[in-house]
C-alpha positions as CSV (number, residue, x, y, z in Angstrom):
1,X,0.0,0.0,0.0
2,X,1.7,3.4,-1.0
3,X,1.5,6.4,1.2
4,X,2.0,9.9,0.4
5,X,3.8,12.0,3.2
6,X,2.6,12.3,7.0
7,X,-1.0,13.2,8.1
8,X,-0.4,17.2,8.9
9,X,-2.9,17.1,12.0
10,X,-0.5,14.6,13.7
11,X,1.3,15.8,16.8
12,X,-1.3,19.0,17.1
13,X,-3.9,19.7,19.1
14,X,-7.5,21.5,18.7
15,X,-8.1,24.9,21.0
16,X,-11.9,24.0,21.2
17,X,-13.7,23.6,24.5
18,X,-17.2,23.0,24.6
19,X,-19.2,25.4,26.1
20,X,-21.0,23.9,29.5
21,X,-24.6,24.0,27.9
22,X,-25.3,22.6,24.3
23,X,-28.4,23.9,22.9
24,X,-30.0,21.1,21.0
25,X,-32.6,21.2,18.1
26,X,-34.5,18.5,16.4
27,X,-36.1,19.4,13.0
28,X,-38.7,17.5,11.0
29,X,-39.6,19.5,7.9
30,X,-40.3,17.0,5.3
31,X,-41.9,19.2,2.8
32,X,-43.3,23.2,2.6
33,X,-46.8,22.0,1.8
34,X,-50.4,21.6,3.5
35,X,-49.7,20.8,8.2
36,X,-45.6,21.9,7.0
37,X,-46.2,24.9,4.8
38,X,-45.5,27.3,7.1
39,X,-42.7,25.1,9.2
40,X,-39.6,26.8,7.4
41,X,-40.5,30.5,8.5
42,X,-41.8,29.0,12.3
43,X,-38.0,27.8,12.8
44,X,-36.8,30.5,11.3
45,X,-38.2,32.4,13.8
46,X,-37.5,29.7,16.4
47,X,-33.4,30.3,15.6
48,X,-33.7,34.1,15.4
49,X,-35.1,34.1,18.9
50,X,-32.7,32.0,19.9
51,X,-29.7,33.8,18.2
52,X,-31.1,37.2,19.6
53,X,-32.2,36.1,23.1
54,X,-29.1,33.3,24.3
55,X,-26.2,35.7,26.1
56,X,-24.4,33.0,27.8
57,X,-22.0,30.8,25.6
58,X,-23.3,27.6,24.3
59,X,-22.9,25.0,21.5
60,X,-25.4,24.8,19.1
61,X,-26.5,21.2,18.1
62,X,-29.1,20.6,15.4
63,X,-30.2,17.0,14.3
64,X,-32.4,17.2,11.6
65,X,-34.2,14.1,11.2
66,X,-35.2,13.9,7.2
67,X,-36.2,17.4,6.2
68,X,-36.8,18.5,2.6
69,X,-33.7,20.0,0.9
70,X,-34.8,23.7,1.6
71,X,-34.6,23.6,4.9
72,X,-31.0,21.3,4.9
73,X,-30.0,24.0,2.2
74,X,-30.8,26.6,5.4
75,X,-29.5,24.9,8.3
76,X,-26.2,24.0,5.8
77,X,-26.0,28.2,5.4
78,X,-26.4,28.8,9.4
79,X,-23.4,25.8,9.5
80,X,-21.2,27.3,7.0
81,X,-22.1,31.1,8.9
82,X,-20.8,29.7,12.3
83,X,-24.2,29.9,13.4
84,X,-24.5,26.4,14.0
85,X,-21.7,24.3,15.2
86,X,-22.5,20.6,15.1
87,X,-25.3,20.0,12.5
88,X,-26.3,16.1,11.9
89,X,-28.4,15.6,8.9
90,X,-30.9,11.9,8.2
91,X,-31.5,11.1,5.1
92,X,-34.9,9.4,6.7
93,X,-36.7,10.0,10.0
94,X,-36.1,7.8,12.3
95,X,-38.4,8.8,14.8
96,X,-38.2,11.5,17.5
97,X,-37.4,9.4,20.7
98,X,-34.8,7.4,18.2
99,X,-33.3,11.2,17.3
100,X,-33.1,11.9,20.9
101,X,-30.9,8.7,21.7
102,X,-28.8,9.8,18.9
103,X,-28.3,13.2,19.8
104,X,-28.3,13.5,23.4
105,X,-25.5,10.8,23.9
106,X,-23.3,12.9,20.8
107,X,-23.5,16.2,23.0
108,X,-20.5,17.6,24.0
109,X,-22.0,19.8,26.3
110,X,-22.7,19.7,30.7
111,X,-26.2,21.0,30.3
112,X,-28.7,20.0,27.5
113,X,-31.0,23.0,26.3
114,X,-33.2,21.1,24.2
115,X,-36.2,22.3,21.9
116,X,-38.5,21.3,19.3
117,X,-38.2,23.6,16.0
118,X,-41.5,25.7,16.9
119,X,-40.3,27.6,20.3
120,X,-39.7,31.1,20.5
121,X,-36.7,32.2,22.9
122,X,-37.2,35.2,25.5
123,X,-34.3,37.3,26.7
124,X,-32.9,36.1,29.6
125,X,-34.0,32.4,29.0
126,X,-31.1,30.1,29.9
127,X,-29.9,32.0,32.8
128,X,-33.5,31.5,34.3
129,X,-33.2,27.9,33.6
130,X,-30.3,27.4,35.1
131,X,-30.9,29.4,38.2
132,X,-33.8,27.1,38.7
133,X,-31.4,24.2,38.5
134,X,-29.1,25.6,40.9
135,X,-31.8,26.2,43.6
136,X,-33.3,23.1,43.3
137,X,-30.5,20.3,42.8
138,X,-33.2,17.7,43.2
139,X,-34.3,18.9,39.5
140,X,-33.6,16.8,36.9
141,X,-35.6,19.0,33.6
142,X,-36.9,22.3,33.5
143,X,-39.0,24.2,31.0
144,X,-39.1,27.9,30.6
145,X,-43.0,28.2,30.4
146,X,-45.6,26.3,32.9
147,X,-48.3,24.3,31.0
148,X,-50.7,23.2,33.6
149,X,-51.0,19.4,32.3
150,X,-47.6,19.0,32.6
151,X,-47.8,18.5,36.2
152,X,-50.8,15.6,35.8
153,X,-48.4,13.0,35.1
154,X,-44.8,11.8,36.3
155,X,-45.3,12.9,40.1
156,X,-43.7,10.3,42.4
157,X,-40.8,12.5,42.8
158,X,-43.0,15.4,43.5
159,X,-45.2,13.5,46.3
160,X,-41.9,12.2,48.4
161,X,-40.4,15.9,47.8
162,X,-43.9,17.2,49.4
163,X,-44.0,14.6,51.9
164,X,-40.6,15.4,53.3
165,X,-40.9,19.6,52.8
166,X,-39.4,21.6,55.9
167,X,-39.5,25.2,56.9
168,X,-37.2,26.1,54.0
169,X,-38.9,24.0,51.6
170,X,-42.7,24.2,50.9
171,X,-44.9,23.2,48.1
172,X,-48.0,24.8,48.0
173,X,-51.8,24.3,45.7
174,X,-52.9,27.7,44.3
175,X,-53.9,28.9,41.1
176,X,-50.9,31.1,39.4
177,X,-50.4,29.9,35.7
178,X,-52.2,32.9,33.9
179,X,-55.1,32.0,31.6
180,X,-53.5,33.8,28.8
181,X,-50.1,31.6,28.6
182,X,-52.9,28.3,28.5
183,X,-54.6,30.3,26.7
184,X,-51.9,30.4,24.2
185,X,-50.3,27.0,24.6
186,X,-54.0,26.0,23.9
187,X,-53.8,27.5,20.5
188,X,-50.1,26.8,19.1
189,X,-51.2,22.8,19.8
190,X,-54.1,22.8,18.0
191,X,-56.7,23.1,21.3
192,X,-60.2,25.1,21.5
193,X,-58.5,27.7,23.9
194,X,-62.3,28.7,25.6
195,X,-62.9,24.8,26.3
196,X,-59.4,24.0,27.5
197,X,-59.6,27.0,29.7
198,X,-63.6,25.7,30.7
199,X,-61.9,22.2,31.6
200,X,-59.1,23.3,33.6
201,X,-61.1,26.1,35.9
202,X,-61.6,24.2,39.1
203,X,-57.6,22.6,38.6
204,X,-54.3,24.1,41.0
205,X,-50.8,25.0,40.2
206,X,-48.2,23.5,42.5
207,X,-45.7,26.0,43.7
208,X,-42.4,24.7,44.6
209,X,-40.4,27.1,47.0
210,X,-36.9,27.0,48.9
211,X,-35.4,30.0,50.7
212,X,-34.5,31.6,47.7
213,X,-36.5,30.6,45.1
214,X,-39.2,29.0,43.4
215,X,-40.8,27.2,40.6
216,X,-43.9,25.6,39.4
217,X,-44.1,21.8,39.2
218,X,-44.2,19.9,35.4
219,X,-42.0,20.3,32.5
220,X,-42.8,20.6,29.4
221,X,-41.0,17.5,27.2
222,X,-41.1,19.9,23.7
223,X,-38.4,22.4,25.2
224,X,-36.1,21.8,29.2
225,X,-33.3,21.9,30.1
226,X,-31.8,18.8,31.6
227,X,-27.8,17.5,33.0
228,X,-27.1,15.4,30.5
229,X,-26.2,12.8,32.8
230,X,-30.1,13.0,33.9
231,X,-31.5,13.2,30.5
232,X,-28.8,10.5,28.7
233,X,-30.1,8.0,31.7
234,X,-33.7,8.4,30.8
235,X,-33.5,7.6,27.2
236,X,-35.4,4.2,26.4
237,X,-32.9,0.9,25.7
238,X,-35.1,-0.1,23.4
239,X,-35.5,1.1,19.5
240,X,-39.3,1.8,19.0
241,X,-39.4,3.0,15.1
242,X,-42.4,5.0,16.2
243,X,-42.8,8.9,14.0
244,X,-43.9,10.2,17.6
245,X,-44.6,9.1,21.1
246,X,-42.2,7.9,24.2
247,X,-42.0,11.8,25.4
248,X,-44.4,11.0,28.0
249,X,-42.4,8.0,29.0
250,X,-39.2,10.4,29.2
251,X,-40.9,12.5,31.7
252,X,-42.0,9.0,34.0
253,X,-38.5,8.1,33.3
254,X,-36.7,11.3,34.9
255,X,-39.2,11.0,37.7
256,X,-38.4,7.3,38.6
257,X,-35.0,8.2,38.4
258,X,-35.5,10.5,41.7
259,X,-35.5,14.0,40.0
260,X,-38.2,16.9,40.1
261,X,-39.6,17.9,36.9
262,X,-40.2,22.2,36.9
263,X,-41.0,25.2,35.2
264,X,-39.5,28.5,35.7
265,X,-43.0,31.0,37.5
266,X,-42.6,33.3,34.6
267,X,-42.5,32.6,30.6
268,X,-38.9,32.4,29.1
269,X,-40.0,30.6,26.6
270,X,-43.2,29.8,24.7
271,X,-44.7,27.3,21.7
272,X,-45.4,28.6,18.5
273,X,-47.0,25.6,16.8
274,X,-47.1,25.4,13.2
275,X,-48.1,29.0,11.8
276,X,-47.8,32.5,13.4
277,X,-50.7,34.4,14.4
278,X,-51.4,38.0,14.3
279,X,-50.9,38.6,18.0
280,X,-47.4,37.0,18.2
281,X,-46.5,38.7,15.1
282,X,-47.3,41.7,16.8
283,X,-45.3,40.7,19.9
284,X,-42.3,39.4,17.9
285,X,-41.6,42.7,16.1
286,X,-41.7,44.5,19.6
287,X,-38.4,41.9,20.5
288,X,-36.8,43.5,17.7
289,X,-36.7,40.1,15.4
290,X,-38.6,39.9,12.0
291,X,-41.6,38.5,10.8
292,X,-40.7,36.9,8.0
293,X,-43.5,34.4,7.7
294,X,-47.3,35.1,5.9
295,X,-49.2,36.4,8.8
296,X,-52.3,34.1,9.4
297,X,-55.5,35.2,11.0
298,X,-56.9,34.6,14.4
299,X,-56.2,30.4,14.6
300,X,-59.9,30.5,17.0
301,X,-61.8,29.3,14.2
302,X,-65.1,27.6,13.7
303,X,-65.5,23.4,13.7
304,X,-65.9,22.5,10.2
305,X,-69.2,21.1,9.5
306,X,-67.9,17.8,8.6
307,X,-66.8,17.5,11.9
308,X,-69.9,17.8,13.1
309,X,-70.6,14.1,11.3
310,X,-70.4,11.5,14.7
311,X,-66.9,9.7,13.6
312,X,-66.0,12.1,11.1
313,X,-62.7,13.5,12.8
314,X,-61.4,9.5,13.0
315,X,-62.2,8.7,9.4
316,X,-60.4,12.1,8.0
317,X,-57.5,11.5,10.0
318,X,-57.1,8.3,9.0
319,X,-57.4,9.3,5.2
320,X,-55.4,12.4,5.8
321,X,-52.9,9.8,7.4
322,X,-53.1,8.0,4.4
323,X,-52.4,10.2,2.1
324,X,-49.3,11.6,3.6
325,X,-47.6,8.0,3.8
326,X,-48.3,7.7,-0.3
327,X,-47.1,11.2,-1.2
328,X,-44.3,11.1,1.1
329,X,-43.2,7.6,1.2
330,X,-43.0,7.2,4.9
């Protein structure tokens, strides 16, 4: 076997250090039409917020998990900008749990800042994460915006923390998650906002406090931030396949493992969904950033009358399901 000269990197070392937190990003874009056609401006937006709004140092690590080729032509551009510094493209999606096992075990980074593509970034948003952390070490993931069903499920953890409280640690049941940030969680996920806010009137918040802090039980699995010894131990063994699912598991998982889950008592953070409305548009351009996506009207709109049909919301999914697997060869 012939070789020409010595390798020139031998003998020399890199001056990289990873930052202590590595913001992680999965993306699932796998086409610009119909649910997805406004999904490239939404992380757009997404990044912008989070280029704009992050002040301490941080890696950035994006797994994109089969997009279309304009948004790997995008997230290529942000690579090649020093935007981004570890970008991991799939040529198919292999699932978002299955993502998650690939990417959190590849960060370089202490602390894992992870999002969905479809979260917008307030100042001041990873300091108030990790101040949360540092007051409560028992926390194993934190979110930067309370969602009151995130604190229905994954609770062990909770109930022995409450059991045990002192005089410098109390956990009490009162109502403090406006109606406007359900409100608006309601609406990014697709939710009648009135009847979500009808179902949830009579239900608590728990506050957790210590002497010099507090935070609001339940974390949201679509954007925490997590040790990555925490998060990396939570991860499934096992290789579902599955599009979606196995979040909920992740949040049972970091509970059994003996760690709170929390949510920082004011909004650093907040869900866009799948299209921007006219009120965060409005709110955006006061945060200095852009609107560079087609303004939609108010997403409160009126059922269909299809849906109106007893089974009809089962049978259109299941066509609309359908059809996506034949023009998209999932």
């Amino acid at each position: 076997m012939a070789r020409l000269g010595i390798n020139p990197a031998r003998g020399k070392y890199s001056e990289y250090k990873p930052a202590r937190v590595t913001v992680a990003m999965l993306i699932y874009i796998p086409h610009l039409e119909g649910y997805f056609r406004n999904r490239l401006e939404v992380l757009k937006l997404s990044l912008g917020s989070l280029f704009k709004n992050t002040s301490l140092p941080y890696d950035l690590f994006i797994f994109d998990n089969g997009s279309c080729s304009e948004v790997v032509d995008y997230l290529r551009q942000l690579r090649d900008n020093g935007d981004i510094q570890y970008l991991l493209l799939s040529d198919k999606n292999i699932g978002k749990i299955g993502a998650l096992k690939v990417m959190f075990n590849a960060l370089p980074g202490e602390l894992v800042a992870y999002s969905d593509d479809d979260i917008l970034f307030y100042p001041g948003w990873l300091e108030a994460h990790i101040d949360v952390l540092e007051k409560f070490p028992q926390a194993g993931m934190v979110s930067g915006v309370p969602v009151r069903n995130a604190s229905k499920h994954a609770m062990q953890t909770l109930q022995r923390f409450e059991s045990e409280a002192s005089h410098v640690v109390s956990v009490i049941h009162e109502r403090r998650i406006p109606d406007e940030w359900e409100r608006d969680w309601a609406i990014s996920t697709g939710r009648d906002p009135d009847q979500h806010l009808a179902d949830s009137k009579n239900e608590l918040d728990i506050v957790v406090k210590v002497e010099d802090g507090e935070a609001i039980a339940g974390a949201n699995h679509f954007q925490f931030v997590s040790p990555k010894c925490v998060i990396v131990k939570a991860l499934p063994n096992e290789w579902s396949g599955k599009l979606m699912g196995h979040m909920v598991e992740l949040d049972e998982a970091v509970d059994n493992l003996g760690y709170l889950r929390l949510s920082t008592t004011q909004r650093y953070t907040r869900h866009i969904g799948n299209a921007i409305s006219e009120e965060l548009a409005n709110e955006i351009k006061a945060m200095g950033l852009e609107a560079v996506t087609t303004v939609l009207p108010s997403l409160a709109r009126r059922k269909h009358w299809l849906l109106s049909i007893p089974g009809a919301r089962r049978l259109l999914k299941g066509i609309y399901d359908w059809l996506f697997n034949i023009l998209h060869h999932i």
